[in-house]
C-alpha positions as CSV (number, residue, x, y, z in Angstrom):
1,X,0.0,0.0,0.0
2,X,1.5,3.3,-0.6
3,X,2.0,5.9,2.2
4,X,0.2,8.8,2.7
5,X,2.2,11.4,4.2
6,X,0.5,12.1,7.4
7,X,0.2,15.9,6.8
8,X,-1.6,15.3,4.2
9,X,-3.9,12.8,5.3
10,X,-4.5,14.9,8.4
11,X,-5.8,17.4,5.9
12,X,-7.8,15.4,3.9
13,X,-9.7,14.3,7.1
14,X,-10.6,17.5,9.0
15,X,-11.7,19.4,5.6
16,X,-14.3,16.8,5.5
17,X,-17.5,17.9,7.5
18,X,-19.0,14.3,7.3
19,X,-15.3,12.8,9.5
20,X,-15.2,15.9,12.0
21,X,-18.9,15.6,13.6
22,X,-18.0,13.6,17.1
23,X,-19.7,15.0,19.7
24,X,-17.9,14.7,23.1
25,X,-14.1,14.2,21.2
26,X,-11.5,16.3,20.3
27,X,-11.7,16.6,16.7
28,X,-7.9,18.2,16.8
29,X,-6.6,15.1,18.3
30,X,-5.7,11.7,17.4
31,X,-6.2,9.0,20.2
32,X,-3.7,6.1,20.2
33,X,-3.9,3.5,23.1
34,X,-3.3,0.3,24.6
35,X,-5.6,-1.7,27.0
36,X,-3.4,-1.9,30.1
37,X,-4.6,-4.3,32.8
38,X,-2.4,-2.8,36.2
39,X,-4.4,-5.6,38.3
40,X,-2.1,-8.2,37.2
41,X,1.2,-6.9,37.4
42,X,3.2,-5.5,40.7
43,X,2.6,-1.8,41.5
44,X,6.3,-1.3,41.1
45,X,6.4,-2.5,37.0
46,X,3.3,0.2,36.5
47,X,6.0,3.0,36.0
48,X,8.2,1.1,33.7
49,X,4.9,0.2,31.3
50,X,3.7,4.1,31.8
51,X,7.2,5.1,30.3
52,X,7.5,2.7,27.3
53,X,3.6,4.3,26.1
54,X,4.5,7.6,26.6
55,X,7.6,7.4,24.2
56,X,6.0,5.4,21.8
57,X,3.6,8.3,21.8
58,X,0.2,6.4,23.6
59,X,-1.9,8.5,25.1
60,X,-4.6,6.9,26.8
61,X,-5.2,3.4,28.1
62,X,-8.0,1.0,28.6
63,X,-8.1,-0.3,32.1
64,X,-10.6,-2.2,34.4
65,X,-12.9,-4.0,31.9
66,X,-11.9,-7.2,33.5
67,X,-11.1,-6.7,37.0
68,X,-14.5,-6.7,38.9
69,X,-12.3,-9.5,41.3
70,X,-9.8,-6.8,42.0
71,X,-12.4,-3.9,42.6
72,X,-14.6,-5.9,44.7
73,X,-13.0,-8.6,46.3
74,X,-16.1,-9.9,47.9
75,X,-19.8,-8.1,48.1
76,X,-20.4,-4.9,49.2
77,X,-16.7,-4.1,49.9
78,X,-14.9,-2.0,46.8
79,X,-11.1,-1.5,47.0
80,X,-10.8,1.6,44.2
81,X,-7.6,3.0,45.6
82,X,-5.0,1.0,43.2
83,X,-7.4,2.7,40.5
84,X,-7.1,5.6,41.2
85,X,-2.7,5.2,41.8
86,X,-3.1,3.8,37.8
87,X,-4.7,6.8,37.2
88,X,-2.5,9.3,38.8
89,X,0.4,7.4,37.5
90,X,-1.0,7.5,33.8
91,X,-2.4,11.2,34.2
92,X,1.9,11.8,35.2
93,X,2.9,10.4,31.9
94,X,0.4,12.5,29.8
95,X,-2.2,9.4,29.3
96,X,-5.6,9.7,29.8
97,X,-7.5,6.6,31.0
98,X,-11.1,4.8,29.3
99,X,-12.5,2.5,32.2
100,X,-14.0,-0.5,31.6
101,X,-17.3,-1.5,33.3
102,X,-16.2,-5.0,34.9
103,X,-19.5,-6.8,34.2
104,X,-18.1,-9.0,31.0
105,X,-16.1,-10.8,33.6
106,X,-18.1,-11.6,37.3
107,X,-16.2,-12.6,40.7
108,X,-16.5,-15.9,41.2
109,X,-17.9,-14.8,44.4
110,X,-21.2,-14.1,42.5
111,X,-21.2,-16.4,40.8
112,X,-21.1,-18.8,43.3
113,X,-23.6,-17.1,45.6
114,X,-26.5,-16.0,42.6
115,X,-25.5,-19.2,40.2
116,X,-29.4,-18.1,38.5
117,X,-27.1,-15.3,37.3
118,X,-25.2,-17.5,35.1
119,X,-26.7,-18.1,31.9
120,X,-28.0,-21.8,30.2
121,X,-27.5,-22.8,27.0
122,X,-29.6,-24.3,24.5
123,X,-29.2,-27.9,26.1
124,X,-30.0,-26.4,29.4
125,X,-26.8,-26.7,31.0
126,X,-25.7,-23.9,32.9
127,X,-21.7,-21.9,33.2
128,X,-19.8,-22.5,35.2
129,X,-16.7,-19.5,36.7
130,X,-13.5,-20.3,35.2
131,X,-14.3,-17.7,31.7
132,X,-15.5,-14.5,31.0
133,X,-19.0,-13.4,29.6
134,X,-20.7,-16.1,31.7
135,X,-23.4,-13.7,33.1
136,X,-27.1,-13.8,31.9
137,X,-27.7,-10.7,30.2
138,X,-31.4,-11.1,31.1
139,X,-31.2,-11.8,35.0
140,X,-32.3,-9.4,37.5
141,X,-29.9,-10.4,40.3
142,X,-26.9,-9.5,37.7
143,X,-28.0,-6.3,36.3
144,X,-28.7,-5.3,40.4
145,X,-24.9,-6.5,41.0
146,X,-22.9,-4.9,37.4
147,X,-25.2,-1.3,38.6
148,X,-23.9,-1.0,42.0
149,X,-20.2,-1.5,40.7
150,X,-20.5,1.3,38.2
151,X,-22.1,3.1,40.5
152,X,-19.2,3.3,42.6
153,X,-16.9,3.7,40.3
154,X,-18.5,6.7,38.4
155,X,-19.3,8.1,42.3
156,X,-15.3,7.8,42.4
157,X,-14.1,8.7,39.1
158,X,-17.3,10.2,37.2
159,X,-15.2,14.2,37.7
160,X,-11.6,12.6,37.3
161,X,-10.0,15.3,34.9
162,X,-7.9,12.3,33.2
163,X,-10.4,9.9,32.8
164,X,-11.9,11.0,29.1
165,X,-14.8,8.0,29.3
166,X,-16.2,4.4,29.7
167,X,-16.8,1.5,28.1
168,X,-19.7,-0.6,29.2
169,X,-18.9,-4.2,29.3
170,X,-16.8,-6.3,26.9
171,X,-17.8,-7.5,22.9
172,X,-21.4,-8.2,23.6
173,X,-22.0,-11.7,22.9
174,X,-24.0,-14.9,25.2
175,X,-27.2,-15.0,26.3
176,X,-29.0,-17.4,28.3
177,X,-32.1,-19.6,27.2
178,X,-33.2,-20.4,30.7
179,X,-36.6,-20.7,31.7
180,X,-36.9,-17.3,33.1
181,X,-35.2,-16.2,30.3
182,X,-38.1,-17.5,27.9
183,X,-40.9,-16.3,30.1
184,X,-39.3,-12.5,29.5
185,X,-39.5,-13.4,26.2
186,X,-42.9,-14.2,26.1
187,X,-43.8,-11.3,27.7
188,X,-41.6,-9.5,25.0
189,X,-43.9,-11.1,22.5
190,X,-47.2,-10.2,24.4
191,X,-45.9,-6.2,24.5
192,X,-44.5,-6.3,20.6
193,X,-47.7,-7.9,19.3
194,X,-50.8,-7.5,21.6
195,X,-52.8,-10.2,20.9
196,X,-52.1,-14.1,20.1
197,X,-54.6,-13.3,17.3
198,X,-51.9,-10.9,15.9
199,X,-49.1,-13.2,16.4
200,X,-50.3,-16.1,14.6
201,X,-51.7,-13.8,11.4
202,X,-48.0,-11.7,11.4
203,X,-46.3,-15.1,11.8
204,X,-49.0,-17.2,9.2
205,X,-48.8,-19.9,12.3
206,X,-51.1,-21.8,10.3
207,X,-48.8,-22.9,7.9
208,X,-47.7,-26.6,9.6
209,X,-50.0,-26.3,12.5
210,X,-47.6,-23.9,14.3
211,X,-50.8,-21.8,15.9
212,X,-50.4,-20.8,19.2
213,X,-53.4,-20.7,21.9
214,X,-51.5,-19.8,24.6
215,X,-48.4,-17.0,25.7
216,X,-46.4,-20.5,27.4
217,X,-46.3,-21.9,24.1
218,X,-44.0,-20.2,21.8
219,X,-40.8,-21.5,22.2
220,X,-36.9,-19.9,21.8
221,X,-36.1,-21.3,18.1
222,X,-32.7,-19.9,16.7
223,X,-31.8,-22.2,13.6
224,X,-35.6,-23.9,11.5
225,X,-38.3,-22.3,13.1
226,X,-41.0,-20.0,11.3
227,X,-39.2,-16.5,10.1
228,X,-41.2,-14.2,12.5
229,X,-40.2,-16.7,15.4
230,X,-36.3,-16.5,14.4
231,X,-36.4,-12.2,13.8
232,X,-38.9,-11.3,16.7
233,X,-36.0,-13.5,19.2
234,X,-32.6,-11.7,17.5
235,X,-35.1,-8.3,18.2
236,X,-35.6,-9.6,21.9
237,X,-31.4,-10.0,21.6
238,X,-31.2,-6.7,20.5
239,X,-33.6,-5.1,23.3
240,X,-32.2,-6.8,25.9
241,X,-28.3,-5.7,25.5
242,X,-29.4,-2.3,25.0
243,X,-31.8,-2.7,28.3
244,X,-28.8,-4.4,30.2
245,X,-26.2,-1.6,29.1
246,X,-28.4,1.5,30.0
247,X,-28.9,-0.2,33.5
248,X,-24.9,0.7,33.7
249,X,-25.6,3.8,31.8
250,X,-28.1,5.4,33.7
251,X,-26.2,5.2,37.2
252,X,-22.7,6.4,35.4
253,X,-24.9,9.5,33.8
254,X,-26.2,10.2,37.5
255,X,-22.8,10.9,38.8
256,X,-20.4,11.5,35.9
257,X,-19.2,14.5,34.1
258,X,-20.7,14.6,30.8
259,X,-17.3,15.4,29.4
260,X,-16.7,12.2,29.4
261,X,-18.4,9.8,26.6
262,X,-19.4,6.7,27.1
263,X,-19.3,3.4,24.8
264,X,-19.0,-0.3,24.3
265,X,-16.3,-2.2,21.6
266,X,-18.9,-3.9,19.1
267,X,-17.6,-6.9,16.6
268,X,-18.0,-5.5,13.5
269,X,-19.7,-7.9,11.0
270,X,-21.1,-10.1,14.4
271,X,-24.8,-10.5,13.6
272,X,-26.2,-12.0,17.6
273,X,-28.0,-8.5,17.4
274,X,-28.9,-5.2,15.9
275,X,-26.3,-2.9,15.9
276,X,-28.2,0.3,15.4
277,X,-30.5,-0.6,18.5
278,X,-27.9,-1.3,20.9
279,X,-25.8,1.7,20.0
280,X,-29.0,3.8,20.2
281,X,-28.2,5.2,23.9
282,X,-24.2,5.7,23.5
283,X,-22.5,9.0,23.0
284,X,-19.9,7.1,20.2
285,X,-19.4,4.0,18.9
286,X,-17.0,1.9,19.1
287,X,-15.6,-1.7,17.3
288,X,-12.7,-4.5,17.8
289,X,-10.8,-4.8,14.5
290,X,-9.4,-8.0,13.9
291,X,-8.1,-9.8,10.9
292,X,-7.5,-13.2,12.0
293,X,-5.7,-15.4,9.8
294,X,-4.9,-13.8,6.9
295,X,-3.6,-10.5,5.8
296,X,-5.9,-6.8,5.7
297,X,-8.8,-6.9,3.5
298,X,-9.0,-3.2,2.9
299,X,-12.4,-3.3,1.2
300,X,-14.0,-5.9,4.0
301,X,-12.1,-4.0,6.8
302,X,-13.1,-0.4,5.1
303,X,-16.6,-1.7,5.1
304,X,-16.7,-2.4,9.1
305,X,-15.2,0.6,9.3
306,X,-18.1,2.6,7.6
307,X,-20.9,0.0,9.1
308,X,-19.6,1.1,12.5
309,X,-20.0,5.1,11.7
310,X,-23.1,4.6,10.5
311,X,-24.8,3.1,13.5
312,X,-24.7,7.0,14.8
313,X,-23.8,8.6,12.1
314,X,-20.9,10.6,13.4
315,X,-16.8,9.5,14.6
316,X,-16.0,6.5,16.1
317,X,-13.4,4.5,18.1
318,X,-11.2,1.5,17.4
319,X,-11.2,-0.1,21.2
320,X,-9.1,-3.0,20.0
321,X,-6.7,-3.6,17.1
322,X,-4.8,-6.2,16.5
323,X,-0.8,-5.9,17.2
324,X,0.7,-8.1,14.8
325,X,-1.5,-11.5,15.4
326,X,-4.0,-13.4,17.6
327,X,-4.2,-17.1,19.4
328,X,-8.0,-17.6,18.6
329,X,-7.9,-18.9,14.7
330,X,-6.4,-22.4,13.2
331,X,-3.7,-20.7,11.4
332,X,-2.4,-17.4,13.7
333,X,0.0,-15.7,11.0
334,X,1.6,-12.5,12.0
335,X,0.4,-9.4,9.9
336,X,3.6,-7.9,7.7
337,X,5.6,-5.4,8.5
338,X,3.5,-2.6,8.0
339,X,0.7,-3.0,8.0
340,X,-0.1,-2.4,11.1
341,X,1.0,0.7,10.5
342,X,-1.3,0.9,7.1
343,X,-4.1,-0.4,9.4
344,X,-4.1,2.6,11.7
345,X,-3.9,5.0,9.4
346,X,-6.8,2.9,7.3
347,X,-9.0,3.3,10.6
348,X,-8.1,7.1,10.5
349,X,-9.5,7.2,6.9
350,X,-12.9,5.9,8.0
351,X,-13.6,8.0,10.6
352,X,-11.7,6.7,13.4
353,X,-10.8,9.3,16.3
354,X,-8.8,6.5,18.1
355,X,-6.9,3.3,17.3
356,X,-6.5,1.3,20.9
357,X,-3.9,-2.3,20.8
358,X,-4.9,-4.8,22.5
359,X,-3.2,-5.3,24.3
360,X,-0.1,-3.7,25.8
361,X,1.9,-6.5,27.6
362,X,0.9,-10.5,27.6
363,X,-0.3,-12.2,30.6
364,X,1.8,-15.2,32.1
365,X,-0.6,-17.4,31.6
366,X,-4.5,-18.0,30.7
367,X,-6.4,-18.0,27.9
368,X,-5.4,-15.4,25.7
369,X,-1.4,-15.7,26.8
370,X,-0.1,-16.3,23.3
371,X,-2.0,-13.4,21.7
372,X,0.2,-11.1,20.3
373,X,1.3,-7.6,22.1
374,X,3.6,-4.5,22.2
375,X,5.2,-5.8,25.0
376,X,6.7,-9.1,25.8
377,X,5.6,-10.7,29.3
378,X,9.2,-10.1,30.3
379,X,8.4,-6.6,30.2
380,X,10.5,-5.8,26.9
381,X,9.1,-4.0,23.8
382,X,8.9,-6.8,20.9
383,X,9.3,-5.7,17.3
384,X,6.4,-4.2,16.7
385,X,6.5,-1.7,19.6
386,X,8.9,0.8,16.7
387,X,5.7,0.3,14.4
388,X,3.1,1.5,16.6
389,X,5.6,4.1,18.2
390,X,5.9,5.0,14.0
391,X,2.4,5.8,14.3
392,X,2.0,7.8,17.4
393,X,4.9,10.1,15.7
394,X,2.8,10.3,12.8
395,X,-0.6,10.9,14.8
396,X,0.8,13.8,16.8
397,X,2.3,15.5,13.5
398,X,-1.2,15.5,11.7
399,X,-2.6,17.5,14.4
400,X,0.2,20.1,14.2
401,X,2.4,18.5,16.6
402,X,6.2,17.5,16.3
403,X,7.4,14.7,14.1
404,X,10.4,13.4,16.6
């Protein structure tokens, strides 16, 4: 791919009336970040990572999206002080911090004391702790629990001058088919369409005896059941997220500064719900770009890209990219050299504010350990650390800054 001088580009992009409308954003600024997860490294290393972003030119982080365990070691009792020390430490270094609503990852403390708040699967077997994104999206108990800890943190950090906004959650994905589950579905159905009468003429139930004579009887169908049984559950999907994220919304609005904008990182081309609903109630949007296996599709990737901006028809963010290559596909290639560089300045072209890595530094073990990073889990910048530091050069220099 050719380079675009970044002068240029930068020129290119704020001309354009349609990429500069982002409410709650500084449209003279460039965001590059890294998610940074403080919880599972000693205090004393925090400095050393802090450093390493700043001269590669990050500045903001991602922190706390998965450390409910660390914020609230057991009910009721929060421990927000080694937030706030990230945050001061960050805020020293000229990096402004996105928190992440812990709720895509519950203590297994709740879990093990409201197991109705894990959710069930189609066979009805139900999670177990030992993951992430376990919770039932639909349970009461769960929403009550995810509320309260984003109501103490925004009571804590809602007027922090470096904390520039929030992400609610993690990649919205499971849900639960359990039998309360299905009865709020029901109930969905009895609001959306009025009458069974209604139903069975919208749905034409009579086609292979499908009529319905009673609320109880419609069932959860996700693969061969009648069209307006499959679209009206994927609408329940959709309702429900968005139901489930304003419940965090609402109490981080009731104590936050509205300078800071609030989000959640969306999949792209992942279908489980409607986009446009769930990203109804946000102040931006905001999407995980991954390639995979593979090597950029510029078109594809472009398309996500534009999909993303249109859900609110103004800027968005890039809460994850990928940094070189990923542990979740058959075949985990590394990306050439450059093009992670072409890929940031790709997302710039589409209306991206901000291009966030995830993540900054590999874990010593778990799930993800093997996914690729800008630094090593001995603490040492890997290869391509220079490339993204290329970048955050680059960024700063389009917005007038100096090209070091």
């Amino acid at each position: 791919m050719k380079r675009i001088l970044p002068a240029v580009l930068a020129t290119l992009l704020f001309a354009n009336p349609l990429v500069s409308q982002a409410p709650a954003t500084n449209a003279t600024k460039l965001y590059l970040g890294a998610a940074w997860y403080p919880e599972a490294w000693p205090e004393s290393r925090w400095e050393r990572d802090l450093t390493l972003m700043q001269q590669a030119g990050i500045n903001f982080v991602r922190i706390t999206e998965f450390a409910w365990s660390a914020m609230e070691p057991s009910e009721g009792h929060y421990d927000l002080d080694w937030v706030n020390r990230a945050i001061r430490l960050a805020e020293k270094h000229g990096i402004a911090v996105v928190l992440g609503t812990p709720s895509a990852a519950p203590p297994a403390w709740l879990t093990q004391k409201y197991p109705e708040t894990l959710w069930v699967d189609q066979n009805g077997k139900r999670a177990e702790h030992g993951n992430r994104q376990q919770f039932n999206w639909a349970n009461p108990k769960y929403r009550e629990l995810s509320a309260k800890i984003a109501s103490a943190m925004a009571e804590r950090f809602g007027r922090d001058p470096n904390v520039i906004g929030w992400q609610i959650d993690n990649e919205y994905a499971e849900v639960s088919y359990d039998p309360e589950t299905k009865k709020m579905y029901q109930d969905w159905l009895r609001a959306h369409y009025g009458t069974l009468d209604a139903l069975n003429t919208r749905w034409t139930t009579s086609y292979w005896s499908q009529t319905y004579n009673d609320w109880s009887q419609i069932p959860i169908e996700t693969k061969y059941g009648n069209p307006g049984l499959l679209l009206s559950w994927k609408r329940f999907i959709s309702d429900t997220w968005r139901s489930y994220q304003k419940n965090q919304l609402d109490v981080i609005w009731a104590k936050a500064d509205r300078r800071q904008w609030i989000t959640t990182n969306m999949m792209g081309w992942f279908d489980e719900y409607d986009h446009y609903t769930v990203s109804q109630d946000l102040d931006l949007t905001s999407w995980d770009d991954y390639v995979g296996s593979g090597h950029l599709n510029a078109a594809r990737n472009g398309a996500a890209h534009d999909l993303t901006r249109g859900f609110l028809r103004k800027n968005f963010r890039v809460m994850e990219t990928q940094p070189g290559f990923v542990n979740w596909h058959a075949n985990n290639n590394a990306l050439d050299k450059g093009e992670v560089h072409a890929m940031a300045w790709h997302d710039i072209g589409h209306g991206a504010d901000a291009v966030e890595y995830w993540q900054w530094r590999s874990a010593l073990n778990g799930q993800e350990e093997y996914h690729g990073t800008l630094v090593g889990a001995d603490g040492e910048p890997v290869p391509l650390y220079d490339e993204v530091a290329q970048v955050g050069k680059e960024f700063t220099a389009a917005v007038g800054g100096p090209l070091r």
